[in-house]
C-alpha positions in Angstrom: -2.6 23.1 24.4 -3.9 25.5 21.5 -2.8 25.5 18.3 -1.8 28.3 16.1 -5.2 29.7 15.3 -6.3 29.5 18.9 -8.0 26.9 18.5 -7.7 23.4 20.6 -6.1 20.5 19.2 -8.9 18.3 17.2 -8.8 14.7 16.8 -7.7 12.8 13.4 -10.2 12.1 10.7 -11.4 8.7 11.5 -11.0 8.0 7.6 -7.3 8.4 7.7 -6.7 6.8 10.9 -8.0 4.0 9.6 -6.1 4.5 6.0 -2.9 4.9 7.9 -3.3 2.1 10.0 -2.7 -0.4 6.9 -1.2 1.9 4.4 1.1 3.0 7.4 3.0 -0.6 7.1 6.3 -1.0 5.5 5.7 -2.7 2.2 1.2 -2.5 2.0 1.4 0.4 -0.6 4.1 -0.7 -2.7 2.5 -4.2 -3.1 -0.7 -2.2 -3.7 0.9 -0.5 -6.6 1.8 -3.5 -8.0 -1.0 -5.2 -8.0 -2.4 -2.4 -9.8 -1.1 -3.2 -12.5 -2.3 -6.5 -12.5 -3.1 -10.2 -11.0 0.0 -11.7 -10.3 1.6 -14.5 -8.0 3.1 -14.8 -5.2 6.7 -15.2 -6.2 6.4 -12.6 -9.0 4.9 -10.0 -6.2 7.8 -10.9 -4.3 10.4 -10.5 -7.0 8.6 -7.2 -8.2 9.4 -5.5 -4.6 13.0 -6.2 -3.5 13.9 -6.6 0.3 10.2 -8.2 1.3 10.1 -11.3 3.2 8.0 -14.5 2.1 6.7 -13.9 6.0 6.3 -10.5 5.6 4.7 -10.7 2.7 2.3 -13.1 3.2 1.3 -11.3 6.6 0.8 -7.6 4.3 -1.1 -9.7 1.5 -3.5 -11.5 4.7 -4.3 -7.9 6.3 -5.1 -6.2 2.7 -7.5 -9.6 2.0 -9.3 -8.8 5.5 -9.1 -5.1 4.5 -11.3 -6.6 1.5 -8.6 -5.0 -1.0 -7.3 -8.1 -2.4 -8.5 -11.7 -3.4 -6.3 -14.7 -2.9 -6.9 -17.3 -6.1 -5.9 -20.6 -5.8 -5.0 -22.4 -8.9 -5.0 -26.1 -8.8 -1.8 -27.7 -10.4 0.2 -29.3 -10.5 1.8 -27.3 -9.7 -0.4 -25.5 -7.4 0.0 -21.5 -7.4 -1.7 -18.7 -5.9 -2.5 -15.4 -7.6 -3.7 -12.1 -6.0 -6.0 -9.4 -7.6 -7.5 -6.0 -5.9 -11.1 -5.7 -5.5 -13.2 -3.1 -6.9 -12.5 -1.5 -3.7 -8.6 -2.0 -4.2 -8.0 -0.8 -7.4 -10.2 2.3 -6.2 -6.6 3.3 -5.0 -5.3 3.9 -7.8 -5.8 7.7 -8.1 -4.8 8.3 -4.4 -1.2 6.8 -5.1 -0.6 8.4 -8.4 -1.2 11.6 -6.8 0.9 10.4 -3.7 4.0 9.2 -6.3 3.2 12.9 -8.1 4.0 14.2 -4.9 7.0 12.1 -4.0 8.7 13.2 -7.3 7.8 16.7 -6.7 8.7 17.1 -3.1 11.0 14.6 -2.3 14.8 14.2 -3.3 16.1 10.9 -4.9 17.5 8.2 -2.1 17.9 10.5 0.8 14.4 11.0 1.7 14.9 14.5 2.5 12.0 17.0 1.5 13.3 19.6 -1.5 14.5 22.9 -0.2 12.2 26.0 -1.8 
C-alpha cells in the first residue's frame, strides 16, 4: 500500500520505537516528570501521582532503572527507605516533556482528551 505522496510505507524510527516502548506505559512519563523535579521516595512518588499502584509502581520504577534513567538509593534506618533520582541520562528528558506538556495545553482540551477544533 502507498502512501499519499506515492511513496511506500517506511518503517518507524528505531529511536522512537524504542522511546515509545517505555514512555508508551501508563504512568513511566508522569513518574518521569516527577522525579524531575527532584529525588524523592517511594511513598511520596506514589502520593505525588494519584491512581498508581504500589505494584505498578514498583514495576514502572524497575523498567526505567534497567532503562538506566533512574537510580534506586537505599537508605539504611531505622527506618529503612528508598529514594529514586534520574541519571544524567534521565533528567536529559526534561526538554522533550516540557515541549510535550507545551503541546498538551495547546492542543488538547481539559479532561476530555479530545484534540482542540481549529
Amino acid at each position: 500500500m502507498e502512501g499519499s505522496c506515492g511513496d511506500p510505507c517506511k518503517p518507524a524510527d528505531v529511536g522512537m520505537t524504542r522511546v515509545f516502548e517505555l514512555f508508551g506505559k501508563r504512568w513511566t512519563g508522569l513518574i518521569v516528570s516527577v522525579l524531575l523535579q527532584r529525588a524523592v521516595y517511594f511513598a511520596e512518588l506514589r502520593r505525588a501521582i494519584p491512581g498508581i499502584s504500589e505494584r505498578m509502581l514498583s514495576d514502572r520504577l524497575t523498567e526505567l532503572a534497567a532503562a538506566g534513567l533512574l537510580v534506586r538509593e537505599v537508605e539504611e534506618g531505622p527506618p529503612l527507605r528508598v529514594a529514586y533520582r534520574l541519571t544524567e541520562a534521565g533528567a536529559a528528558m526534561k526538554p522533550a516533556l516540557q515541549e510535550l506538556g507545551r503541546w498538551a495545553e495547546k492542543h488538547l482540551a481539559g479532561e476530555s482528551g479530545c484534540p482542540k477544533r481549529d
